[in-house]
VEXMI-666358 format. One record per residue: x, y, z of N, C-alpha, C in turn; residue number from 1. Coordinates in steps of 0.05 Angstrom, whole numbers, plus 5000, padded with zeros to 4 digits. Last residue first. Example, Ala and Ser with C-alpha at 12.3 -4.5 7.8 and 13.67 -1.06 7.14 Angstrom:
// VEXMI-666358
<rec n_x="5257" n_y="4955" n_z="5142" ca_x="5273" ca_y="4979" ca_z="5143" c_x="5258" c_y="5001" c_z="5157" resi="2"/>
<rec n_x="5264" n_y="4886" n_z="5156" ca_x="5246" ca_y="4910" ca_z="5156" c_x="5264" c_y="4934" c_z="5156" resi="1"/>
***
This chain:
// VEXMI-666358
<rec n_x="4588" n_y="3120" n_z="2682" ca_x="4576" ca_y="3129" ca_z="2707" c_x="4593" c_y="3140" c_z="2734" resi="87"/>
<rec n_x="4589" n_y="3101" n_z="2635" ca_x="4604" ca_y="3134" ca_z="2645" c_x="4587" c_y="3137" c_z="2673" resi="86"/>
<rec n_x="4592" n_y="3057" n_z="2609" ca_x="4570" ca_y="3074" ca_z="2618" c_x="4573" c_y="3103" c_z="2629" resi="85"/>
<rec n_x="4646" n_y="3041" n_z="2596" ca_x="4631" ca_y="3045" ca_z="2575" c_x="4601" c_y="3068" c_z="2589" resi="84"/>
<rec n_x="4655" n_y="3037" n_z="2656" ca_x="4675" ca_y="3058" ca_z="2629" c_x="4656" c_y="3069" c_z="2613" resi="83"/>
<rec n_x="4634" n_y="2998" n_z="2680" ca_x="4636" ca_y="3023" ca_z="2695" c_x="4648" c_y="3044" c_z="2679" resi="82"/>
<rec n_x="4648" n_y="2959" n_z="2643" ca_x="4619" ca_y="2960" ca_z="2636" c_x="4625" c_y="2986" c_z="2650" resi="81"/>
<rec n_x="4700" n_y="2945" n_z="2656" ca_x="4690" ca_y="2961" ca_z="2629" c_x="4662" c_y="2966" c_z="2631" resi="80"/>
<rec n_x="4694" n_y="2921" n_z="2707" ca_x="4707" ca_y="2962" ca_z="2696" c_x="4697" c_y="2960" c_z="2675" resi="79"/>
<rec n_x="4673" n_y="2870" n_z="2703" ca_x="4659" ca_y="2899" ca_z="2719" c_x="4672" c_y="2933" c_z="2708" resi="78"/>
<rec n_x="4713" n_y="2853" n_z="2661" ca_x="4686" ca_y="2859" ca_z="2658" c_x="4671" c_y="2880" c_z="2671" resi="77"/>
<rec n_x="4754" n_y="2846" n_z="2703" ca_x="4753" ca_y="2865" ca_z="2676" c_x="4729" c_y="2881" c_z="2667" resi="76"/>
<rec n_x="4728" n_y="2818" n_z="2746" ca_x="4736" ca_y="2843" ca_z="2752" c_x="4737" c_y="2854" c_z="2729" resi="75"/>
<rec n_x="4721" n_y="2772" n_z="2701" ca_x="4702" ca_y="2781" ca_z="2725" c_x="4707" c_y="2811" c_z="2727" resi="74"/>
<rec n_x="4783" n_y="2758" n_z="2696" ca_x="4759" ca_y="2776" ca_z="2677" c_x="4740" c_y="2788" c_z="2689" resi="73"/>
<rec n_x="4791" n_y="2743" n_z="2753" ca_x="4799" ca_y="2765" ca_z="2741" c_x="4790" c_y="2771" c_z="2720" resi="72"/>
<rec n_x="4761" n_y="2690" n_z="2746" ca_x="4747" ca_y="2706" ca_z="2767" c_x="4757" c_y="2739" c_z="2760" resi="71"/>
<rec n_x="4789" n_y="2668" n_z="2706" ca_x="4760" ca_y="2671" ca_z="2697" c_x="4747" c_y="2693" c_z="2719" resi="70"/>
<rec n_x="4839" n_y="2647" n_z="2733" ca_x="4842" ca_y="2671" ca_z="2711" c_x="4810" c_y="2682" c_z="2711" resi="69"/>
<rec n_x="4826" n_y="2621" n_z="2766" ca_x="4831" ca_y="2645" ca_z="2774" c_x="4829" c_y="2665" c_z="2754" resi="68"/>
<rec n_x="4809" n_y="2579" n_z="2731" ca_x="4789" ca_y="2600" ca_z="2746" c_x="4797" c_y="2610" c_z="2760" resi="67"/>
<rec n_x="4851" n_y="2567" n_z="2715" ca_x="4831" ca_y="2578" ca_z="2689" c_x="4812" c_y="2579" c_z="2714" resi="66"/>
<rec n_x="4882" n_y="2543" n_z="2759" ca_x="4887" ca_y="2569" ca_z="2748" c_x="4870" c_y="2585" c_z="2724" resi="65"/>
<rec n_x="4854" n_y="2506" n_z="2767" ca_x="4854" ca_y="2522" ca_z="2787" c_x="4867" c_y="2543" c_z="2772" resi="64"/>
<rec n_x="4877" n_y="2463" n_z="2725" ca_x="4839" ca_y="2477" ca_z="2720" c_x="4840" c_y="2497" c_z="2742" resi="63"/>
<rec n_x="4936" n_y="2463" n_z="2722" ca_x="4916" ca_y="2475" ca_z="2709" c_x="4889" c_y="2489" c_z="2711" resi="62"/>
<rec n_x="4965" n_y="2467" n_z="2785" ca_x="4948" ca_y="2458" ca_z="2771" c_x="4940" c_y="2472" c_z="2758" resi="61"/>
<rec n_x="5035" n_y="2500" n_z="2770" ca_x="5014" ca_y="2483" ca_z="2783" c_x="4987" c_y="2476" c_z="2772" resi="60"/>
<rec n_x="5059" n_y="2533" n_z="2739" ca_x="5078" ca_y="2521" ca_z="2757" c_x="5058" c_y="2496" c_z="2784" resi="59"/>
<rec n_x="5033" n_y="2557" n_z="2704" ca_x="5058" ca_y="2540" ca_z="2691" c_x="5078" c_y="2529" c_z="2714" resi="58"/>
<rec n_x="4991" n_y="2577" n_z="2736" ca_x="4988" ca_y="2550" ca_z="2721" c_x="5012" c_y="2547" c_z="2704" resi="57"/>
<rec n_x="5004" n_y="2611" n_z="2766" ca_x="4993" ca_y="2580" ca_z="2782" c_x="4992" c_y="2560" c_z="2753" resi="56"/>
<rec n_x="5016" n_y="2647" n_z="2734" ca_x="5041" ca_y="2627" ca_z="2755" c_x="5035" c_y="2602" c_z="2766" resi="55"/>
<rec n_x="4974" n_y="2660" n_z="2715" ca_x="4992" ca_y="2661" ca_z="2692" c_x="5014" c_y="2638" c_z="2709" resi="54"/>
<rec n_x="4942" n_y="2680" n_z="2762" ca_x="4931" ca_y="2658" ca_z="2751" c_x="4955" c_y="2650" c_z="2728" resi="53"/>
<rec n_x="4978" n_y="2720" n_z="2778" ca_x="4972" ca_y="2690" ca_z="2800" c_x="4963" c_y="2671" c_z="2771" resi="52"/>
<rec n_x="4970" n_y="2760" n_z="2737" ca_x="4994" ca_y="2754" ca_z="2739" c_x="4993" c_y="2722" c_z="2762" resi="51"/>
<rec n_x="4911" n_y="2758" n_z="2739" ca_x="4922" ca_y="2752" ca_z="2712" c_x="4955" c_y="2741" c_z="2728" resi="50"/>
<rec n_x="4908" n_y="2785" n_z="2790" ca_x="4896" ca_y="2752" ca_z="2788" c_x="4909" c_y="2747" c_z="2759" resi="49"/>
<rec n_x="4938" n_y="2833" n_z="2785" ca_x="4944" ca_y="2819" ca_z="2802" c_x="4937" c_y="2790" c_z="2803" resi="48"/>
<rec n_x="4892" n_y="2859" n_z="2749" ca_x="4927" ca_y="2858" ca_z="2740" c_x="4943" c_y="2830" c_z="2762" resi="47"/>
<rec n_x="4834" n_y="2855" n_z="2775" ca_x="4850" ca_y="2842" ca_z="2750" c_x="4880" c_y="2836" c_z="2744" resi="46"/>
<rec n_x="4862" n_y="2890" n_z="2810" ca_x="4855" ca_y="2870" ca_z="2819" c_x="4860" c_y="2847" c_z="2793" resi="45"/>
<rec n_x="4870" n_y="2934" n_z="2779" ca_x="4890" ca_y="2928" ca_z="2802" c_x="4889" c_y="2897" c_z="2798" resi="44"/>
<rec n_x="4825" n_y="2947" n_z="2756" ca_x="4843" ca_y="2936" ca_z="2744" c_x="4862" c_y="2931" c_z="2760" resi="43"/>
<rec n_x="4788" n_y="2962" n_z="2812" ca_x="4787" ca_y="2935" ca_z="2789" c_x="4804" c_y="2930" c_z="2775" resi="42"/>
<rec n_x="4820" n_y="3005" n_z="2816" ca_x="4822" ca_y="2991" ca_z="2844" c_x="4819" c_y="2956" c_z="2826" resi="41"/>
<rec n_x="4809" n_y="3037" n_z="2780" ca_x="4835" ca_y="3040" ca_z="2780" c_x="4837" c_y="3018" c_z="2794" resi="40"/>
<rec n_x="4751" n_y="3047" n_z="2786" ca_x="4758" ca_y="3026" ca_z="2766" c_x="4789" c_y="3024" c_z="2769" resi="39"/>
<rec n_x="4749" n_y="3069" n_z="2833" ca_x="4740" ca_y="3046" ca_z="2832" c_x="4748" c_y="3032" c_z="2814" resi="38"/>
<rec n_x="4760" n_y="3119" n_z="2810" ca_x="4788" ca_y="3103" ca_z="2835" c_x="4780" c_y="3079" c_z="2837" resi="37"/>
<rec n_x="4729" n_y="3130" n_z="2782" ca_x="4750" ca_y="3136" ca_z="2771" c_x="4777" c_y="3116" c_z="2791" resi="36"/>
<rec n_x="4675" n_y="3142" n_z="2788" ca_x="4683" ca_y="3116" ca_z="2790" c_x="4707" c_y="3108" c_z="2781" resi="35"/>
<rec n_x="4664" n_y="3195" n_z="2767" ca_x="4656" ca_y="3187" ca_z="2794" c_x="4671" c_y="3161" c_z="2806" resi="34"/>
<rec n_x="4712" n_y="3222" n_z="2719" ca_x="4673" ca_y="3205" ca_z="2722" c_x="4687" c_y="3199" c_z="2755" resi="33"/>
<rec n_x="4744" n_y="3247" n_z="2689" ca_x="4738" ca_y="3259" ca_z="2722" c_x="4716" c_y="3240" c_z="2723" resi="32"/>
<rec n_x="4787" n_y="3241" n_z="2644" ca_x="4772" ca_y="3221" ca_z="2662" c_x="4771" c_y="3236" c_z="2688" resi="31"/>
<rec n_x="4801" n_y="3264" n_z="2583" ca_x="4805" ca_y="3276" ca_z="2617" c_x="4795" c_y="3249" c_z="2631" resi="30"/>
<rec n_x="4844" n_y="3262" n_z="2528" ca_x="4810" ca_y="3257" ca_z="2538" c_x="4815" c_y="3250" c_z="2563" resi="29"/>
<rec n_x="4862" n_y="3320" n_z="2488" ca_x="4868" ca_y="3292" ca_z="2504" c_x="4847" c_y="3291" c_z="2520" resi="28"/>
<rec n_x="4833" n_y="3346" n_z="2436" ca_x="4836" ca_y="3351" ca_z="2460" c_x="4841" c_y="3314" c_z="2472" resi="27"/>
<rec n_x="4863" n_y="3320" n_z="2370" ca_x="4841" ca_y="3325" ca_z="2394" c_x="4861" c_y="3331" c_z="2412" resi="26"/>
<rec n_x="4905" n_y="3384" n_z="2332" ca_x="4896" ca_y="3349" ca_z="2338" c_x="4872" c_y="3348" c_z="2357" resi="25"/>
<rec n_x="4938" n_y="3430" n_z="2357" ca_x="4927" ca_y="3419" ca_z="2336" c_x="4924" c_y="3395" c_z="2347" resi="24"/>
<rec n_x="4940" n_y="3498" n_z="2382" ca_x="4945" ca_y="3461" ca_z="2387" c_x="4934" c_y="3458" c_z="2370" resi="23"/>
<rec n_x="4979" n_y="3549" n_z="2337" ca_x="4947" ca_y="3534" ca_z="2360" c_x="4946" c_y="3511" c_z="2358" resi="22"/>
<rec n_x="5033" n_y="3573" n_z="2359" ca_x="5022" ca_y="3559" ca_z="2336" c_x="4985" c_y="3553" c_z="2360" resi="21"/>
<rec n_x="5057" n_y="3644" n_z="2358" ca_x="5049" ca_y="3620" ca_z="2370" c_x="5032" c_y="3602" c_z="2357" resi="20"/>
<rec n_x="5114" n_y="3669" n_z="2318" ca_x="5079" ca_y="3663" ca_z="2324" c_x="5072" c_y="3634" c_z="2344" resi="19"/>
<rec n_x="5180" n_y="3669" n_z="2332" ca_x="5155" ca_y="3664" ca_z="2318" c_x="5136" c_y="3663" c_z="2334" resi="18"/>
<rec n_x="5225" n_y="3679" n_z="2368" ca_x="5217" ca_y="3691" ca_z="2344" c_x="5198" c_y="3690" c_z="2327" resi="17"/>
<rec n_x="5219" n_y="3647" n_z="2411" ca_x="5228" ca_y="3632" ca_z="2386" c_x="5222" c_y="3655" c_z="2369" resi="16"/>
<rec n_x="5207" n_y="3679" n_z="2462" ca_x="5221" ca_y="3663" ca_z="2463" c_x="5230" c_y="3639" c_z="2441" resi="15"/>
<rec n_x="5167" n_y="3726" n_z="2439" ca_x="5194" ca_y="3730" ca_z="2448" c_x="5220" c_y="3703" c_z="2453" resi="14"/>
<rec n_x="5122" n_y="3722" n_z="2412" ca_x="5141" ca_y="3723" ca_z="2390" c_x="5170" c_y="3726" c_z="2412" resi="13"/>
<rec n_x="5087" n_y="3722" n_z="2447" ca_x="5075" ca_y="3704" ca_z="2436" c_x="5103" c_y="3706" c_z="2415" resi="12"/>
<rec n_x="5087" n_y="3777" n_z="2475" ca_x="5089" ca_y="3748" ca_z="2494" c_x="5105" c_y="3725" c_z="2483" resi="11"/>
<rec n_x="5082" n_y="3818" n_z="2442" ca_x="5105" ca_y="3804" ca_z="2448" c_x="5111" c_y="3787" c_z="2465" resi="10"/>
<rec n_x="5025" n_y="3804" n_z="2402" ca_x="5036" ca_y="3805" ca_z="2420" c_x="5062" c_y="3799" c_z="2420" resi="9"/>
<rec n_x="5022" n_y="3824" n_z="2329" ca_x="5027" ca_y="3805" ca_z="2348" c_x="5037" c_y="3816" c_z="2382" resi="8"/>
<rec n_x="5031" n_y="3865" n_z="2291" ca_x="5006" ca_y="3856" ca_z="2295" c_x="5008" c_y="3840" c_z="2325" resi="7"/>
<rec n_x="5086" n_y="3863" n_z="2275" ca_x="5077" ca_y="3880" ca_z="2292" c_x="5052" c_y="3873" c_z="2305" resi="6"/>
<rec n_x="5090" n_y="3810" n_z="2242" ca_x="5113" ca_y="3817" ca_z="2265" c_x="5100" c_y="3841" c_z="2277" resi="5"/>
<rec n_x="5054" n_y="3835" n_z="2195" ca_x="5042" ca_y="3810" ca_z="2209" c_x="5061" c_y="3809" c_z="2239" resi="4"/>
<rec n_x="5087" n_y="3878" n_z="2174" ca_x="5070" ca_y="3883" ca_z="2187" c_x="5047" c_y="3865" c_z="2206" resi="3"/>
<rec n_x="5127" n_y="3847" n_z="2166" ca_x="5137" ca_y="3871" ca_z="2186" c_x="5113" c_y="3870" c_z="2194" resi="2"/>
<rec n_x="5116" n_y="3822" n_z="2114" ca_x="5120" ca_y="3807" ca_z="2138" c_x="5123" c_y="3824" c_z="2163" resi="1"/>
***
């Protein structure tokens, strides 16, 4: 074991006495695509008509609120398609 403890930087053995381990698992997945603030802006939008359309209709008319809700898919729809394509 002395001689695996020498082999090593002392960067890598000073603050736990042990070897530095190597990440394990995937790399966490980055999002730099182009359309990155656009789609942040569509789910906004979505988030905001889901939460109207969810109020308008336990506190008012039904069929006006299944097309608010329908117009906020709308928006869903547009991001995912801007996801899935990586554009």
């Amino acid at each position: 074991m002395d001689e695996l403890d020498n082999s090593l930087p002392k960067a890598e053995t000073e603050k736990t006495g042990l070897p530095r381990r190597h990440r394990r698992g995937p790399k966490p997945i980055v999002d730099e695509s182009k359309t990155r603030k656009l789609r942040n802006v569509l789910n906004i939008v979505f988030i905001v008509g889901c939460i109207l359309g969810m109020a308008w209709y336990f506190y008012s008319d039904h069929t006006t609120a299944y097309y608010i809700l329908i117009v906020a898919s709308v928006f869903k729809f547009v991001e995912l398609t801007l996801r899935i394509m990586r554009i």
